[in-house]
VOVEX-796347 format. One record per residue (C-alpha): residue number from 1; x, y, z. Coordinates in Angstrom, 3 decimals. Layout:
N
- NUM	X	Y	Z;
...
end
This chain:
465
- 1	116.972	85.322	121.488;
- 2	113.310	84.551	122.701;
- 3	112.499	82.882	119.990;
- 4	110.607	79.592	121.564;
- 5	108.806	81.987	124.229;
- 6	107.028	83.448	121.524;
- 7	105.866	80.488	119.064;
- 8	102.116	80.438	120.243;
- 9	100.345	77.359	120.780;
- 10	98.569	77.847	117.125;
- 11	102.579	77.096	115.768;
- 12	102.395	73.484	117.555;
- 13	98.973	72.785	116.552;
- 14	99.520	73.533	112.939;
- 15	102.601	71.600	112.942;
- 16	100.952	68.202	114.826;
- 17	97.970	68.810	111.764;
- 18	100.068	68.612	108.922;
- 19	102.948	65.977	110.358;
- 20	103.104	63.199	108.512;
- 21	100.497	60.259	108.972;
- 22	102.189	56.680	109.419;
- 23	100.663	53.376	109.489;
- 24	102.873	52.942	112.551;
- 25	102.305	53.227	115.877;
- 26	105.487	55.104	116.105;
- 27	103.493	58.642	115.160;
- 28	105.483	61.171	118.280;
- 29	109.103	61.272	116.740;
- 30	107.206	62.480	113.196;
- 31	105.655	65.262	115.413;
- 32	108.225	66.809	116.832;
- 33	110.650	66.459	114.080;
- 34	107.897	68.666	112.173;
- 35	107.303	70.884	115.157;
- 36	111.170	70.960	114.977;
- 37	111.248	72.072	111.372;
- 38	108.829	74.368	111.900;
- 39	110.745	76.285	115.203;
- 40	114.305	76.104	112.838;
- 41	112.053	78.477	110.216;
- 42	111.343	80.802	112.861;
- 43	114.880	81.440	113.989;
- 44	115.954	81.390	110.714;
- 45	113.628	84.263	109.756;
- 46	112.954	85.931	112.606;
- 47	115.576	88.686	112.291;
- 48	114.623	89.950	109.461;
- 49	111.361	91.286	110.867;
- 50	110.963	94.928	111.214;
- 51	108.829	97.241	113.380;
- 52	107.850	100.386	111.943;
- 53	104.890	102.326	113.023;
- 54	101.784	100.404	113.929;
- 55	102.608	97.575	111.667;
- 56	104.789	95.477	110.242;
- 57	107.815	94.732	107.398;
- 58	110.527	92.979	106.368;
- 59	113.689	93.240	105.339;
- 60	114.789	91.443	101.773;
- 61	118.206	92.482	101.437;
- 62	122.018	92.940	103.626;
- 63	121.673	96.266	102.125;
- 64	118.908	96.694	104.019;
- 65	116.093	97.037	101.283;
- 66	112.766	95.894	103.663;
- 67	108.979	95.994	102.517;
- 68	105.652	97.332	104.076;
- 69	102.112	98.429	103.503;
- 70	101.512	101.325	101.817;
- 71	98.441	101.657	104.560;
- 72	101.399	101.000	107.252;
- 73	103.723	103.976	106.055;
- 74	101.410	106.060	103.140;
- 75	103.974	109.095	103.460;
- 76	106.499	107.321	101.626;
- 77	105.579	107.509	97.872;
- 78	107.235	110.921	98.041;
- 79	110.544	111.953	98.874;
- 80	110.479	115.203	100.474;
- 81	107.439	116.405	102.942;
- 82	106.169	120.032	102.793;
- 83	109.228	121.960	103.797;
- 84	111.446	120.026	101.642;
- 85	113.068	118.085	104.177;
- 86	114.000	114.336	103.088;
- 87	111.344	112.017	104.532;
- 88	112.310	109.490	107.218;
- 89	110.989	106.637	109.521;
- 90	112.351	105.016	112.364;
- 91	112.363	101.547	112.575;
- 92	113.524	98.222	114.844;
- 93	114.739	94.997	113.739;
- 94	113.718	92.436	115.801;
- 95	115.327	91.923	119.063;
- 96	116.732	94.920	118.475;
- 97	116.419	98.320	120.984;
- 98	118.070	100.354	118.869;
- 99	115.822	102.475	116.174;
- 100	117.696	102.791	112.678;
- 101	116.324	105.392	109.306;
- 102	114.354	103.974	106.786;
- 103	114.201	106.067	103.689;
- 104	111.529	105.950	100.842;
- 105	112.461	104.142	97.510;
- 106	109.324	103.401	95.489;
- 107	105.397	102.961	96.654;
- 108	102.369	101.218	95.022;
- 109	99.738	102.963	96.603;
- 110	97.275	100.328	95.006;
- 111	99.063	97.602	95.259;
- 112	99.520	98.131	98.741;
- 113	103.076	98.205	99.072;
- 114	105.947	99.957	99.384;
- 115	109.622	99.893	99.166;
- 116	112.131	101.510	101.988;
- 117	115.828	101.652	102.333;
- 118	117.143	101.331	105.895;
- 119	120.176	102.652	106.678;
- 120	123.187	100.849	108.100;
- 121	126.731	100.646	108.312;
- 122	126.716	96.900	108.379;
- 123	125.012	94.013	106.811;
- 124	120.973	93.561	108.220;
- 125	119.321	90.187	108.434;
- 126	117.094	89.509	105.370;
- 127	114.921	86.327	104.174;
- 128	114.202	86.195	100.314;
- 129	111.550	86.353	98.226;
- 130	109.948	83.346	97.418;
- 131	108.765	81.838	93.579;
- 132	105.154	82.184	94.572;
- 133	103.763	80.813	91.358;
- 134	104.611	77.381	93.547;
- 135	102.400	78.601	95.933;
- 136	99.502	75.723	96.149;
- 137	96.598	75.557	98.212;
- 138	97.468	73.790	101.846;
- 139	101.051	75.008	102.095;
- 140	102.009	75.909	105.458;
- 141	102.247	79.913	106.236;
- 142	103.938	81.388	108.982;
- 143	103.309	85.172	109.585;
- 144	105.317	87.757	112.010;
- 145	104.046	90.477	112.893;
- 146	102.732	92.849	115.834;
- 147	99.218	92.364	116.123;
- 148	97.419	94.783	118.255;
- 149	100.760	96.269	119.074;
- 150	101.191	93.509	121.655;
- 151	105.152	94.367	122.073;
- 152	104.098	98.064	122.485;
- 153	107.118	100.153	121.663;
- 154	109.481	97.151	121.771;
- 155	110.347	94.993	119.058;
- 156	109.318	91.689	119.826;
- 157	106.780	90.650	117.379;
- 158	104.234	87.531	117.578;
- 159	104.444	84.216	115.348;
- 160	101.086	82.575	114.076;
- 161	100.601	79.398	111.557;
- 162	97.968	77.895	109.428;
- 163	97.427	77.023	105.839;
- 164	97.264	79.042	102.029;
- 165	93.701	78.225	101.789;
- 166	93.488	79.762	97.994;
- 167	95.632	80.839	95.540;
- 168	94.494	83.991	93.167;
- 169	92.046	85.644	95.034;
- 170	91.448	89.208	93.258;
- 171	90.549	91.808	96.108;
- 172	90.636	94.920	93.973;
- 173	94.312	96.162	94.541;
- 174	95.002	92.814	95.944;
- 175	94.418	91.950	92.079;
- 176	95.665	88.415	92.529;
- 177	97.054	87.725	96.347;
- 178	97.172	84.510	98.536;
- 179	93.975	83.919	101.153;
- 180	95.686	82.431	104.550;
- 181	94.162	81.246	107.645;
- 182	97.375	82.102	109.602;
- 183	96.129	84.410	112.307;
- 184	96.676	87.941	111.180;
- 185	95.337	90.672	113.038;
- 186	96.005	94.702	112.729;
- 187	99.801	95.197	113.265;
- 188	100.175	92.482	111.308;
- 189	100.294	94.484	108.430;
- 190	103.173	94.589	106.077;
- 191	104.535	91.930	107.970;
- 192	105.484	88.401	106.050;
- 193	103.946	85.238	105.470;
- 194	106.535	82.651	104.951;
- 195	106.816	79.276	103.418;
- 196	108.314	76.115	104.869;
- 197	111.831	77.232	103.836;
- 198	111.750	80.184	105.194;
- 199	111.218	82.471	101.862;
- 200	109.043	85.348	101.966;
- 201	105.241	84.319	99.342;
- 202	104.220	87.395	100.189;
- 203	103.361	90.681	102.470;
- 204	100.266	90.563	105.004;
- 205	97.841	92.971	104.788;
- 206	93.972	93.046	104.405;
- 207	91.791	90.448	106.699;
- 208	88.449	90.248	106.392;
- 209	86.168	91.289	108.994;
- 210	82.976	90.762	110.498;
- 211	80.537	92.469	112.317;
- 212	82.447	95.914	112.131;
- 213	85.329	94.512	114.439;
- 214	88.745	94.936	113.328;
- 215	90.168	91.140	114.234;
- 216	90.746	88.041	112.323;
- 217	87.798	86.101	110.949;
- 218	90.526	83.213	109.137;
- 219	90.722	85.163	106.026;
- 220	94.162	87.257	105.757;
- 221	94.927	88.450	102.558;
- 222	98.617	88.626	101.177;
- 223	100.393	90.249	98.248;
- 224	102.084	87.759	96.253;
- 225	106.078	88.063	95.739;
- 226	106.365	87.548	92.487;
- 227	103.901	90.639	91.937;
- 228	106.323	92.522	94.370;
- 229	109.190	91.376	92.144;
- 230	107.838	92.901	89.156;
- 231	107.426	96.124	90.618;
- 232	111.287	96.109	91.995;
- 233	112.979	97.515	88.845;
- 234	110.484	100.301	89.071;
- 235	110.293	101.117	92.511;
- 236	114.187	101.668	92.638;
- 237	114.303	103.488	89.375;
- 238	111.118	104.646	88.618;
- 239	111.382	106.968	84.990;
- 240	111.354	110.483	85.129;
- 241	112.673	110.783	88.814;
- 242	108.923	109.152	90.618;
- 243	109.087	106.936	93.194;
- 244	105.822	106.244	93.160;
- 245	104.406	103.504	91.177;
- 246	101.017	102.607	89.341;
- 247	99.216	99.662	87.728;
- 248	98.282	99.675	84.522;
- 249	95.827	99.237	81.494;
- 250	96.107	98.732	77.715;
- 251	94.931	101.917	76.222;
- 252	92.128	101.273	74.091;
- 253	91.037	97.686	74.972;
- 254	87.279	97.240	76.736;
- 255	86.606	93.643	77.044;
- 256	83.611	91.735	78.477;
- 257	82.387	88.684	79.490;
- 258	82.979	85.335	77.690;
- 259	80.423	83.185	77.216;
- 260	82.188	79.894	75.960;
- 261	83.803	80.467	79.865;
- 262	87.507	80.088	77.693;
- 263	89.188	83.792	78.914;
- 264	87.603	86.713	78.232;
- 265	86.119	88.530	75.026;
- 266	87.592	91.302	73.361;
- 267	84.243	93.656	73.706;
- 268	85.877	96.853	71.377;
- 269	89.162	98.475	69.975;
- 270	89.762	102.072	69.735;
- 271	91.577	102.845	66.449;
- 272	94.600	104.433	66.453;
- 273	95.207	102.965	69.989;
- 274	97.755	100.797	72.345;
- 275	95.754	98.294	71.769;
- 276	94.876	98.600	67.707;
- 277	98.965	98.959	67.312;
- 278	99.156	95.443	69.470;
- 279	96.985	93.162	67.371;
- 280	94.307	92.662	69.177;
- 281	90.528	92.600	67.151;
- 282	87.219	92.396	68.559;
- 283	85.664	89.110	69.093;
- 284	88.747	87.951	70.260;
- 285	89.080	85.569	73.102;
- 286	92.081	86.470	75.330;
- 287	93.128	83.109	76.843;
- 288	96.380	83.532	79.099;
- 289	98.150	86.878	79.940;
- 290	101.883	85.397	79.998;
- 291	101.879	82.115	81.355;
- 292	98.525	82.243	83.064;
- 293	95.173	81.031	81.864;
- 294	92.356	83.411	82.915;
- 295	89.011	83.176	83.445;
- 296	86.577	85.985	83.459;
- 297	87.319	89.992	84.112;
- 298	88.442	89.189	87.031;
- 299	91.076	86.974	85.771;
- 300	92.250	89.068	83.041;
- 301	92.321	92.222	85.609;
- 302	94.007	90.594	88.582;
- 303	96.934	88.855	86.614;
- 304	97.645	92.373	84.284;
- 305	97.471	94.499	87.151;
- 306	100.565	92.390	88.755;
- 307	102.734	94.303	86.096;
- 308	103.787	98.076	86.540;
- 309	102.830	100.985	84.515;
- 310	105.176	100.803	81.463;
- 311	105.914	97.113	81.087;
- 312	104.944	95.066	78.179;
- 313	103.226	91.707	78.411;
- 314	102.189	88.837	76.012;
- 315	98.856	87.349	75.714;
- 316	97.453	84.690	74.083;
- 317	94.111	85.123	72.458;
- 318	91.918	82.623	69.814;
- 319	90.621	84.427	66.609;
- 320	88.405	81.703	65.144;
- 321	90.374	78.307	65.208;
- 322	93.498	80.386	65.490;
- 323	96.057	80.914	68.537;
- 324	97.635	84.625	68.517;
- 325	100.581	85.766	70.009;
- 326	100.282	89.427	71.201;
- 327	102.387	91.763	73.141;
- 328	101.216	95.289	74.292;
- 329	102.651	97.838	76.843;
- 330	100.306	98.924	79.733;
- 331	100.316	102.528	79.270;
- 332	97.186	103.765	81.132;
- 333	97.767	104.820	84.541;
- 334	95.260	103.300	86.747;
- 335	94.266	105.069	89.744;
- 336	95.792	104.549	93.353;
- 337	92.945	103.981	95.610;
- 338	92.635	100.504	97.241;
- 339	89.070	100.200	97.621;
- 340	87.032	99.962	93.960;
- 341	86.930	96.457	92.704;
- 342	87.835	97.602	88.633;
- 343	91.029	99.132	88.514;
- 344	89.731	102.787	87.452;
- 345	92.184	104.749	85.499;
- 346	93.008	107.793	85.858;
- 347	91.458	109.265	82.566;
- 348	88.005	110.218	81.951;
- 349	88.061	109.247	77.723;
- 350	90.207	105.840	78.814;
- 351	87.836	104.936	81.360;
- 352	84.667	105.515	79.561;
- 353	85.809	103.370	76.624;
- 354	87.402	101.165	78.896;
- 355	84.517	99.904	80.691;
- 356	81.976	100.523	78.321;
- 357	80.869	96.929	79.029;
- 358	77.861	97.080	81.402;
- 359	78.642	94.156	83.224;
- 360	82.066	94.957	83.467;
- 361	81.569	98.029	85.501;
- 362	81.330	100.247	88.781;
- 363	80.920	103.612	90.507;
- 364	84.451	104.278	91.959;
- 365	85.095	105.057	95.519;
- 366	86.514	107.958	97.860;
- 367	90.888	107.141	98.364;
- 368	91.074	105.727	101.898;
- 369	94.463	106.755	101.917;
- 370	95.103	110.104	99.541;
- 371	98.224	110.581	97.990;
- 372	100.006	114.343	99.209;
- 373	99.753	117.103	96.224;
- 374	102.893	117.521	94.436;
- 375	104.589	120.170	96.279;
- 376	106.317	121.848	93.079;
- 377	105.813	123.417	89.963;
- 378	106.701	123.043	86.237;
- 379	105.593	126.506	85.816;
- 380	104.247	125.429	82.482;
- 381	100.405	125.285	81.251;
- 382	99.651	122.143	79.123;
- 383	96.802	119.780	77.388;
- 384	97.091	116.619	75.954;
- 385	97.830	116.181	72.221;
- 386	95.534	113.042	72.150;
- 387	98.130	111.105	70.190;
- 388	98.149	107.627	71.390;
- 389	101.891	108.510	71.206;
- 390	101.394	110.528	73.911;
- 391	102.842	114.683	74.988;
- 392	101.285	117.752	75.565;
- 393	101.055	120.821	73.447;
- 394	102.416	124.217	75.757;
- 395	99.521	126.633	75.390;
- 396	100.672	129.124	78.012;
- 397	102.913	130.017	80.937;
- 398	101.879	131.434	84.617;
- 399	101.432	134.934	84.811;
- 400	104.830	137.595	86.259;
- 401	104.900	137.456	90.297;
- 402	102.941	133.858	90.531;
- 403	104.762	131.099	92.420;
- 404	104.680	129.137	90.042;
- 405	106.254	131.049	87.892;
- 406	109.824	129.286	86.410;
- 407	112.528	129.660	83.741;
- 408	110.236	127.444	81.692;
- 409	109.190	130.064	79.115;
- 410	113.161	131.359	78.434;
- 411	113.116	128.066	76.622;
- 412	109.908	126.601	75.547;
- 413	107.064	128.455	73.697;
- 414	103.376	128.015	72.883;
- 415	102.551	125.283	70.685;
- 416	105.703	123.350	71.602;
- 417	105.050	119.992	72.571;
- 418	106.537	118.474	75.712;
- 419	107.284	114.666	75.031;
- 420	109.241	113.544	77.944;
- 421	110.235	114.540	81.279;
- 422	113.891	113.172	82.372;
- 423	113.305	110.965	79.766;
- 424	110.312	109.431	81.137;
- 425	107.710	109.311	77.925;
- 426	104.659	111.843	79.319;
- 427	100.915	110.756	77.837;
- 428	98.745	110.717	80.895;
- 429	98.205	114.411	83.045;
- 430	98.425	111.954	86.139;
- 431	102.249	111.016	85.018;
- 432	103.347	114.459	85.738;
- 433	101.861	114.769	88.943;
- 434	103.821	111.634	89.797;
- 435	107.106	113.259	88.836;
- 436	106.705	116.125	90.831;
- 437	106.373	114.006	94.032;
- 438	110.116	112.947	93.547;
- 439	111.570	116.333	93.892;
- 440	111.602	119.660	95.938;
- 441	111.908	123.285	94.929;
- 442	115.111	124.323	93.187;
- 443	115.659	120.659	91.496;
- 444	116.094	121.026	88.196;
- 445	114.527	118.313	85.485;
- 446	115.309	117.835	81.863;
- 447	111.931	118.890	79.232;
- 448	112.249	117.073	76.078;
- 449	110.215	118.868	73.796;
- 450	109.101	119.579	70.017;
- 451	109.111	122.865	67.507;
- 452	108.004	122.061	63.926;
- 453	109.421	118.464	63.698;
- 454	112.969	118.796	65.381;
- 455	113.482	117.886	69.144;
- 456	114.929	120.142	71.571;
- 457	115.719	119.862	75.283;
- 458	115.398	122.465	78.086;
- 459	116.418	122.547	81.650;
- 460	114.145	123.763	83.945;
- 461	113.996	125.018	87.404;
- 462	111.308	123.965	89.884;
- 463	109.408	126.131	91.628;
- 464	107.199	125.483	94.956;
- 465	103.756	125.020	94.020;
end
């Protein structure tokens, strides 16, 4: 292993900066016992790294579950590509000549992330994920990666150390990531940042740039773990049969700015609504969502949006002199592009009531990275209901001799009401799209549906769209 060769002289310097400081004259023997710490986390993590593409990732399991940008490897929040042949990508552990299949599991397009499965017949090196709520400002992180593609084709990738130098930092989809000095650099992406134990905070990606060029300015940016975490139950069995994964909103809440500086303000509350059914009342002052105190949108937006579509969370708001415990599920799918500060959603009514708050609001942006168009059909013409329930009346069927033509309408008829799609509750257009990019045509999927009050079930056939 060539470990030592590659520790760059950044390592040494960032270990002699934060040794311990003695009264002593005896300061050396503190030095290198640091610098010595700091080369035993490399070799302990260093096998885990994985090259894949032009960037960077990591692998977090001896089953070989590893972790990338979704910017690194943006074909894998589907399963099958246009043919419907399985989607694969060849990867290298490091040291290692030998390319191995990585598989997609789940992606969060916004987010930044995704989730691959490389396959193995033996255990693969791994490092954990780390608690990264005990992330605190000065910790020591250690990246790997391959910036500028320095190792070319091989698998040797670079090791660079500095600081956390802020905790919470909301970047849009980096709604609430780490800001590190650690040199990061393209090719670094999807790569690591590690603490002093060797656990995994979180997954390099964004830097921030000056002057158009594409290098490190001391600002990386890096997706917490514990935000990563909460997205693992989903990305490995995502409802319905999708593997890819969104952020989410509380249908029905618009908030605003609050004054008194204590959270933020309930601004409005659609009746009938997510967030009606969950408690919450205008004029109320939302304090902490979970555990976390908030201040400002920005607050409120980055720590929600570190929960997956579908989850339910509990926040704390003041009414008056009272404290109110709430709980609602975040049921509006927001939309996958990276670059718009507000988490837009992907529903013209939501977002309009949403963000009705002037100062709480923005033009969204063209999708730097696009997701592909579901490449199969339902065969079966739909609108929403507008319950805040959720499904979608049938009002029609394709016509004889389209493609998309299935053996929908031997079961279902107009006016039925879809409800759920292999289970998976369907209330947002954008959720069915997601479905579809989990199959290929001739897989069949389960319609639960309604006729005059009872519930039926169909089986249906997917054609290619």
């Amino acid at each position: 292993m060539k470990t030592a060769a590659i520790i760059p002289y950044a390592l040494v310097a960032a270990a002699a900066l934060f040794a311990p400081q003695s009264a002593s004259t005896q300061d050396a023997p503190a030095e290198n016992s640091v610098t010595a710490e700091l080369k035993a986390l490399v070799d302990k993590v260093y096998p885990a790294y994985v090259l894949i593409g032009g960037g960077s990732g990591v692998c977090i399991s001896s089953d070989g579950y590893m972790l990338t940008n979704h910017h690194v490897a943006d074909s894998a929040v589907a399963k099958y590509d246009a043919d419907g042949k399985p989607i694969e990508l060849l990867v290298r552990m490091a040291g290692k000549g030998k390319p191995l299949t990585a598989r997609p599991v789940g992606g969060d397009p916004r987010g930044d992330i995704v989730l691959l499965k490389i396959e193995s017949e033996e255990p693969l090196p791994f490092t954990p994920l780390a608690d990264s709520d005990e992330v605190r400002c000065g910790d020591i992180a250690v990246a790997i990666g391959n910036p500028f593609m320095l190792s070319g084709s091989g698998s040797e990738p670079s090791v660079s150390a500095g600081v956390v130098s802020a905790v919470g930092r909301y970047q849009g989809g980096y709604s609430d990531c780490f800001q590190v000095d650690a040199p990061v650099n393209p090719g670094n992406s999807g790569g690591p940042s590690f603490n002093i134990k060797g656990e995994i905070i979180g997954i390099n990606g964004r830097i921030l740039t000056r002057h158009g060029q594409r290098y490190n300015t001391g600002a990386g940016y890096v997706i917490s773990a514990n935000q990563i975490k909460r997205f693992m139950e989903s990305f490995k069995a995502q409802p319905g049969g999708a593997i890819l994964v969104r952020h989410a909103l509380i249908s029905g809440l618009a908030i605003c700015h609050d004054k008194r500086l204590e959270g933020v303000e309930v601004h409005a509350v659609r009746p009938g609504s997510t967030a009606s059914h969950a408690g919450f009342e205008k004029g109320d002052i939302v304090t902490h969502v979970a555990q976390y105190a908030i201040k400002g949108w920005r607050g409120f937006y980055g720590k929600v949006c570190t929960w997956p579509l579908g989850a339910e969370v509990d926040f704390t708001v003041k009414r008056g002199a009272e404290e109110i415990q709430l709980k609602a599920r975040l049921d509006v799918p927001v939309k996958h592009n990276q670059s718009p500060l507000l988490p837009h959603v992907d529903d013209e009514e939501e977002e309009s009531w949403i963000f009705q708050d002037g100062n709480v609001r923005e033009a969204d942006q063209p999708n730097m990275f696009a997701i592909p168009a579901p490449r199969v059909a339902l065969g079966i013409r739909m609108r929403p209901t507008g319950n805040w329930q959720g499904g979608f009346e049938v009002v029609g069927f394709p016509k004889a001799g389209s493609s998309y033509v299935t053996n929908a309408n031997e079961s279902l008829k107009e006016g039925d009401v879809v409800t759920h799609l292999n289970g998976r509750p369907m209330k947002y257009t954008a959720e069915f799209a997601d479905c579809m990019l989990g199959f290929k045509p001739g897989d069949k999927v389960k319609i639960t549906y309604t006729r005059d009050g009872a519930t039926a079930e169909a089986e249906v056939t997917l054609s290619k769209a």
